[in-house]
C-alpha positions, 0 to 999 in steps of 0.5 A: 590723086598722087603718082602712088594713088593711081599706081595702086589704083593699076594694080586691080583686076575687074570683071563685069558680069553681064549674065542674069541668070533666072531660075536658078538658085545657089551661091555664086563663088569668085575665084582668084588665082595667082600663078607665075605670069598673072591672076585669073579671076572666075565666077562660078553658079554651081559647077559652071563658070559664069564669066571670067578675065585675067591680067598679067603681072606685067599688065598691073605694073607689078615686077615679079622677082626670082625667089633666091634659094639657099642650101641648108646643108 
């Protein structure tokens, strides 16, 4: 793999869910949250969360830059 391959291959997040859950039934939903320090994945059956992880920006290799703000007036 080239230098930009596995640079790109850094930039995921995983999480194993080791629970089999039995008897019970419904969807099961994976959320993705990007906030300012990183990304926070949850699984959740129903209203409980099942497992989760999170990663930091800085984890990924990614720099995260300041937005620059204009004045419109």
């Amino acid at each position: 793999m080239s230098n930009t391959t596995d640079k790109m291959l850094d930039r995921y997040i995983h999480l194993d869910i080791n629970t089999l859950r039995t008897g019970e039934s419904g969807p099961v939903n994976v959320t993705a949250k990007l906030d300012d320090e990183g990304v926070d994945l949850s699984v959740w059956c129903g209203d409980e969360c099942i497992a989760a992880t999170w990663s930091t920006y800085s984890e990924m290799g990614v720099e995260v830059k300041a937005l620059k703000e204009f004045d419109n007036e």
